[in-house]
C-alpha positions as CSV (number, residue, x, y, z in Angstrom):
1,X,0.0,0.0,0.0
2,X,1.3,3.4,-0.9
3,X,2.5,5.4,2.4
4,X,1.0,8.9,2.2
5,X,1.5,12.0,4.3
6,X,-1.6,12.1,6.6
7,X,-2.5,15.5,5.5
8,X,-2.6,14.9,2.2
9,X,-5.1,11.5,2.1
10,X,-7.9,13.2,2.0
11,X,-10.1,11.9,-0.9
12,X,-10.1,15.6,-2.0
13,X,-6.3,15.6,-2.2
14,X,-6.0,12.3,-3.9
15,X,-8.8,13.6,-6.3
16,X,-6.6,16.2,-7.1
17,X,-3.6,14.6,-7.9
18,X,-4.9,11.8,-10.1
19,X,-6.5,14.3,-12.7
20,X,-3.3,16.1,-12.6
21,X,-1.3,13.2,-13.4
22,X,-3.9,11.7,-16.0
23,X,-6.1,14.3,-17.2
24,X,-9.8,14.5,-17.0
25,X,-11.5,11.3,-14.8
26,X,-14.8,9.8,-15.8
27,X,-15.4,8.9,-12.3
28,X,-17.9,6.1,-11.8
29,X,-17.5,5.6,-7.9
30,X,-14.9,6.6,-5.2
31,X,-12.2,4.3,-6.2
32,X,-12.4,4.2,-9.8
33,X,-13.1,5.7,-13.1
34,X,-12.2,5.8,-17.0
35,X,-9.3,7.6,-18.3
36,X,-7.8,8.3,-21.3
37,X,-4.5,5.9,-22.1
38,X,-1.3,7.4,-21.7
39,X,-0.1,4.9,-24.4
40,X,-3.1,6.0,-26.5
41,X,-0.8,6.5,-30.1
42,X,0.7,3.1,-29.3
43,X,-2.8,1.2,-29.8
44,X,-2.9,-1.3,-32.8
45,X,-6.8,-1.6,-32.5
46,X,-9.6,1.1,-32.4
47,X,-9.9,3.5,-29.3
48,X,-13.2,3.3,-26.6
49,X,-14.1,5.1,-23.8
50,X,-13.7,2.4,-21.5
51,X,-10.6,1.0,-22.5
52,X,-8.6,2.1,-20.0
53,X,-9.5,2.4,-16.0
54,X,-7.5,3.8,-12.8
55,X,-8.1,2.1,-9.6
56,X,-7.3,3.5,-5.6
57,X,-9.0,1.3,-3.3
58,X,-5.6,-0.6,-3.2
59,X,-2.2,0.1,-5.2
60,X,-3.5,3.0,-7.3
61,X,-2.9,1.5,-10.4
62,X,-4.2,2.3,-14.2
63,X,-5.0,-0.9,-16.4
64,X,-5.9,-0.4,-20.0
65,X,-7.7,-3.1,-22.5
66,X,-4.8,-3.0,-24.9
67,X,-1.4,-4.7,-24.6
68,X,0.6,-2.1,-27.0
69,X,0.6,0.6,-24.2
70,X,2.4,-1.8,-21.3
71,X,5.3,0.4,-21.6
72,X,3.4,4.1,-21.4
73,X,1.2,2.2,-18.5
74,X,4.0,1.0,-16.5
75,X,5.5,4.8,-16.5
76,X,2.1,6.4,-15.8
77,X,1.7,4.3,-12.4
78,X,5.1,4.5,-11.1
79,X,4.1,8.9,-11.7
80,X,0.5,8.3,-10.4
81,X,2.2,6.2,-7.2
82,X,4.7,8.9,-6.3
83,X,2.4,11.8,-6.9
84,X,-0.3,9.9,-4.3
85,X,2.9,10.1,-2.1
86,X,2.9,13.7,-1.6
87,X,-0.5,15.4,-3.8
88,X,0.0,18.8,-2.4
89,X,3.3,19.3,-3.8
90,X,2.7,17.7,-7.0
91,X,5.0,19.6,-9.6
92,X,5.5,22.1,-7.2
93,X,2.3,24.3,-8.2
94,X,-0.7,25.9,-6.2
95,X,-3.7,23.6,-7.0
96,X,-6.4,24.7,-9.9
97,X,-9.1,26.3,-8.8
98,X,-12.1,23.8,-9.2
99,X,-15.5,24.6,-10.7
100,X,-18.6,23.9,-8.5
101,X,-19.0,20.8,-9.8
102,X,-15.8,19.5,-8.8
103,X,-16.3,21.1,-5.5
104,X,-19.7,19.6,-4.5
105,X,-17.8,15.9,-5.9
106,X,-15.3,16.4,-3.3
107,X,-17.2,17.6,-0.6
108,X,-19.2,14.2,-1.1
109,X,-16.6,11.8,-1.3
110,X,-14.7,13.3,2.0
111,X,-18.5,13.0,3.4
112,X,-18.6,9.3,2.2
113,X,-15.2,9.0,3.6
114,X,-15.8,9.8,7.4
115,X,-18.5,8.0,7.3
116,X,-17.0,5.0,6.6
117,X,-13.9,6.2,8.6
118,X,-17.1,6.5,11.9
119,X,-18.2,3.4,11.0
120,X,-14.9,1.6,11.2
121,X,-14.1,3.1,14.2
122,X,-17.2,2.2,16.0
123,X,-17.8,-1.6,14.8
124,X,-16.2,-3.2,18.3
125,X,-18.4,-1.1,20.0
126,X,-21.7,-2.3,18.1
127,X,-20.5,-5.5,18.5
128,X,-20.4,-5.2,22.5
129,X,-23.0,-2.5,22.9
130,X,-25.7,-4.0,21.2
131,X,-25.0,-8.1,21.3
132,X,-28.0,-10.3,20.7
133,X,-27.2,-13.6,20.8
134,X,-29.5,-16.3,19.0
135,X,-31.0,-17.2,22.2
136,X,-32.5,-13.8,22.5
137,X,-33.5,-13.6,19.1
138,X,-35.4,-16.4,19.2
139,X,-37.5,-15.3,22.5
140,X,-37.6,-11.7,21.1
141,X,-39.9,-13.0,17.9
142,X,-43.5,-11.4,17.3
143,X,-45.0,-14.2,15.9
144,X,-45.5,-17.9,17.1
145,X,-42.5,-19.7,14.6
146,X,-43.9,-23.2,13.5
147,X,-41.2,-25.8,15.6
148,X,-41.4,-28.3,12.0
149,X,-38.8,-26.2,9.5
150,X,-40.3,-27.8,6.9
151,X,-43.6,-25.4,7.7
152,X,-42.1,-21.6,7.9
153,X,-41.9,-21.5,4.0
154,X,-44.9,-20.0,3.8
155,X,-45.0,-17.7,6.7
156,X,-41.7,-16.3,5.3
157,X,-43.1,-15.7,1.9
158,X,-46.3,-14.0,4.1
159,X,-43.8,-11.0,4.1
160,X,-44.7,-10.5,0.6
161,X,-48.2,-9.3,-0.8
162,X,-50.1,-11.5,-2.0
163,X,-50.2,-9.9,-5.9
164,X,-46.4,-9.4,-5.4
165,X,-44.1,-11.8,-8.6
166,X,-41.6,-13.5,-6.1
167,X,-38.3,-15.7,-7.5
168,X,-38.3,-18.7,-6.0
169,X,-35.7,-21.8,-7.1
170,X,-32.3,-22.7,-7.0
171,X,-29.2,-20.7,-8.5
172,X,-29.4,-20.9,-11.8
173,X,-33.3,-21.2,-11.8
174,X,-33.1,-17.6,-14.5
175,X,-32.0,-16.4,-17.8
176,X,-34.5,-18.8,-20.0
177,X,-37.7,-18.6,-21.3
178,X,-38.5,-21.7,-19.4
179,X,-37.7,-20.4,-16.1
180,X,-41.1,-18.0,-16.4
181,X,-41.9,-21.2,-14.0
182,X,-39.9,-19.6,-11.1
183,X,-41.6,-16.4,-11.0
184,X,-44.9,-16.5,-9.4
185,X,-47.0,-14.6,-7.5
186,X,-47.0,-15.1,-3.4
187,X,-50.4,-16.7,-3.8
188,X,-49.7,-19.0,-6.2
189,X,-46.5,-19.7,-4.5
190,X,-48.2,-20.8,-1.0
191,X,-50.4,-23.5,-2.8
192,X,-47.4,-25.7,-3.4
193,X,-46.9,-28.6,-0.8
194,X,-43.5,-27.8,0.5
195,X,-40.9,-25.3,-0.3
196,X,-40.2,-25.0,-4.5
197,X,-36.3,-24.2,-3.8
198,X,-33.8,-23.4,-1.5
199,X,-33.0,-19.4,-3.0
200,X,-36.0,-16.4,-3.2
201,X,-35.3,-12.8,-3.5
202,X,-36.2,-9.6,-1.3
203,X,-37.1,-8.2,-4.3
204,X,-40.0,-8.3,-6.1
205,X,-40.3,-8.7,-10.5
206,X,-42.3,-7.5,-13.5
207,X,-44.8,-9.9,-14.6
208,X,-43.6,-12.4,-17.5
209,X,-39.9,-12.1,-16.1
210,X,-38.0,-14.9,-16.8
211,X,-34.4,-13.4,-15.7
212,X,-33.5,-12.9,-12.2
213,X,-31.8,-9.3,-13.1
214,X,-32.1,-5.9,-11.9
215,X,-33.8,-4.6,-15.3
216,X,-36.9,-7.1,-14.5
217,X,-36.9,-5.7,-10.7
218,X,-40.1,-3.7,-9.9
219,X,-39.6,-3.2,-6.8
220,X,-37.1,-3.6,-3.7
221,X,-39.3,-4.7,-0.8
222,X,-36.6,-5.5,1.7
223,X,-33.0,-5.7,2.1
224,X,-31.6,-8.6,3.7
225,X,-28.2,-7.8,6.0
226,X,-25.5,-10.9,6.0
227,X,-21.8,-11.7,7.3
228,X,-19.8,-14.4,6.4
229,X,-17.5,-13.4,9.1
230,X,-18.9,-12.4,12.2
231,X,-20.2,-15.3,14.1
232,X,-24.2,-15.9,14.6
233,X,-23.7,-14.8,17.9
234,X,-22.2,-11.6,16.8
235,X,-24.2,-10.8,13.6
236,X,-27.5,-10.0,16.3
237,X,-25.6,-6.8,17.3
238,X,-26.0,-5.4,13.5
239,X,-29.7,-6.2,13.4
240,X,-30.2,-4.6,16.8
241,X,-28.7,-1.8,15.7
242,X,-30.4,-1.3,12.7
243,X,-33.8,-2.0,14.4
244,X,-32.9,0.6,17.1
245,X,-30.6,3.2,15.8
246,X,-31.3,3.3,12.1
247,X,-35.3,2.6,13.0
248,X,-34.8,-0.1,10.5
249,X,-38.6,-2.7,11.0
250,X,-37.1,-6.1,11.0
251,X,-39.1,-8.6,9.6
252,X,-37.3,-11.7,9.8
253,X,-34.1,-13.5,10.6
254,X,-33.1,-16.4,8.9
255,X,-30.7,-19.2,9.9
256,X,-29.1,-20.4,6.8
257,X,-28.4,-23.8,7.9
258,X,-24.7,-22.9,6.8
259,X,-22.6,-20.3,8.7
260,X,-24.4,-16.9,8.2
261,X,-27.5,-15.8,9.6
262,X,-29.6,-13.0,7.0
263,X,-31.6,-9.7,8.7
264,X,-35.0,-9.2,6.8
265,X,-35.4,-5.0,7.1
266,X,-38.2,-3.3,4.9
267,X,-36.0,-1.9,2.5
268,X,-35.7,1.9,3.3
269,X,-35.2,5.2,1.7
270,X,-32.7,5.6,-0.6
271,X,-31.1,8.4,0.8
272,X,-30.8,5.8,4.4
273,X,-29.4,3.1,1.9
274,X,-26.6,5.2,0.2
275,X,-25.2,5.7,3.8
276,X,-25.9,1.8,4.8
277,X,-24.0,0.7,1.5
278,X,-21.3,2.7,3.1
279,X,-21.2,1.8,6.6
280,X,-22.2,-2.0,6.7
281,X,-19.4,-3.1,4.4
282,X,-17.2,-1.5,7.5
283,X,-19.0,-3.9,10.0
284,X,-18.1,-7.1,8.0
285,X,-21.5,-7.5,5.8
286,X,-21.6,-8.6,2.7
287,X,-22.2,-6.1,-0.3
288,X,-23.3,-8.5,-2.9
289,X,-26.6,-8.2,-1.1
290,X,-27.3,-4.5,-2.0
291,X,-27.7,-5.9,-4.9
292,X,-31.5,-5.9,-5.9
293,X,-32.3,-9.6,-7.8
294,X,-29.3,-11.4,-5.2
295,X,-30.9,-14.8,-4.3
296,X,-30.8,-15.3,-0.5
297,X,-32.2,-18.6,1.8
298,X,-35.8,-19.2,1.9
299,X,-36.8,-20.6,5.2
300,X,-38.5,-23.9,4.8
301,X,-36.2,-25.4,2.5
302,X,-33.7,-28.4,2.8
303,X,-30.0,-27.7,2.4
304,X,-28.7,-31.0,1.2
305,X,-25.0,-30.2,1.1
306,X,-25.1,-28.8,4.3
307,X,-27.7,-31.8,5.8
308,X,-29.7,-29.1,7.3
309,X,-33.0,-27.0,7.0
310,X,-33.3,-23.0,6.5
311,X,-34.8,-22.0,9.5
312,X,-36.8,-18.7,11.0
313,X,-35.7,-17.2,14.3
314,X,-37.5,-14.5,14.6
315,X,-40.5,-13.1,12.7
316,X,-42.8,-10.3,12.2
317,X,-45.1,-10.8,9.8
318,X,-48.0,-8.2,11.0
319,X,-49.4,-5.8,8.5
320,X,-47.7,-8.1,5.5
321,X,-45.4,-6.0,3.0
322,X,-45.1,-2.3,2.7
């Protein structure tokens, strides 16, 4: 990782010195955007905007589609690495005055930035502050859980409403005009005999979808909260704290029958979300579920590699979905 002087790491500063080094930045997110090649007269093949990309969220490093540029490349990063060194005294020069555009950009990212840096800080103390074992969550449940697994498929699905198109089925259950079969209303779902698969969505699809993607989402009823890494035991102190603190309803908490437990929220606001997509990632949860059409574990269903059933430890199914 590049060693930087602490006054100058400010995404503002680092913002600064990569379009100095580089040009203009397409930016697409904090970390990354589309630049033009250094090695650009070098290319054998035709030119396109997204050709060529620069990275920070590790070694800054730019990576271009074309091979005829390694050389050009190679000197651009070692420039772009030492000028993230030191930004402010990058070619020895009082910085550019930035339009208001610019301005407002990097008045968001350093906003994004302690954010995270907050939510990083604070993660041992959510942890301990706010612990809820599975014991508790269990006791703490609304409504009456069925004891027979194979019976809380359909009270997990009651989250939905009944007109709602719900995904139900295993991975790779999408992308064909046969799987149509997959996406079914709730109340056509609840009239099979046992669970249809082990994977559903917290999202809900157009009707006549066949593809589990984000252009056939209509609408993002919950968002489910997971970590591979903290423990069950320690994965309660998230929930809690987006029940208490963020005001977050929890509907449901599912025990995957493997290592991870997932959090059931109604999916809120998007201005809440955009600061959730930034600070749950710093308390160890996964990302790939802010994804809208991500499969997550129905309750109710089997898991045969893992010899055990999905469960539900806590629901509350009152008032059915938003």
């Amino acid at each position: 990782m590049i060693q930087t002087d602490e006054k100058n790491t400010t995404p503002a500063a680092m913002t600064e010195a990569v379009e100095r080094v580089l040009g203009g930045v397409e930016w697409i997110s904090d970390t990354e955007g589309f630049v033009r090649c250094p090695g650009e007269s070098d290319h054998s093949h035709r030119n396109g905007r997204k050709d060529c990309k620069v990275y920070l969220d590790r070694i800054p490093t730019i990576t271009c589609f074309h091979s005829s540029c390694e050389e050009a490349v190679k000197s651009k990063n070692a420039e772009l690495r030492v000028a993230l060194s030191a930004p402010a005294r990058l070619n020895g020069s009082n910085p550019r005055r930035r339009s208001p555009e610019e301005k407002a950009r990097l008045i968001e990212l350093n906003r994004k930035e302690s954010i995270r840096r907050r939510a990083r800080n604070s993660r041992d103390a959510v942890l301990r502050d706010f612990r809820w074992p599975v014991s508790q969550i269990t006791k703490a449940s609304p409504d009456v859980i069925p004891a027979m697994p194979a019976e809380q498929w359909r009270m997990h699905l009651g989250l939905f409403a009944p007109e709602d198109v719900v995904w139900i089925g295993d991975i790779f259950d999408s992308g064909k005009p046969e799987h149509t079969a997959s996406f079914r209303r709730r109340e056509e779902w609840t009239s099979f005999e046992s669970a249809p698969g082990s994977f559903t969505c917290p999202a809900v699809f157009k009707e006549g979808s066949f593809a589990r993607s984000n252009d056939n989402v209509l609408a993002r009823r919950f968002l489910v909260v997971e970590s591979d890494i903290l423990k069950k035991d320690e994965v309660g102190a998230i929930f809690r704290w987006l029940k208490e603190q963020a005001r977050l309803r929890l509907r449901a908490i599912v025990d995957t029958g493997g290592k991870s437990l997932h959090g059931w929220f109604d999916y809120p606001g998007e201005a809440e979300m955009a600061d959730l997509r930034l600070i749950l990632p710093e308390w160890d949860c996964d990302p790939k579920l802010f994804t809208p059409s991500q499969p997550v574990r129905l309750a109710g269903a089997f898991r045969t590699e893992k010899n055990a059933w999905q469960t539900l430890l806590f629901l509350d199914g009152k008032e059915g979905a938003r």
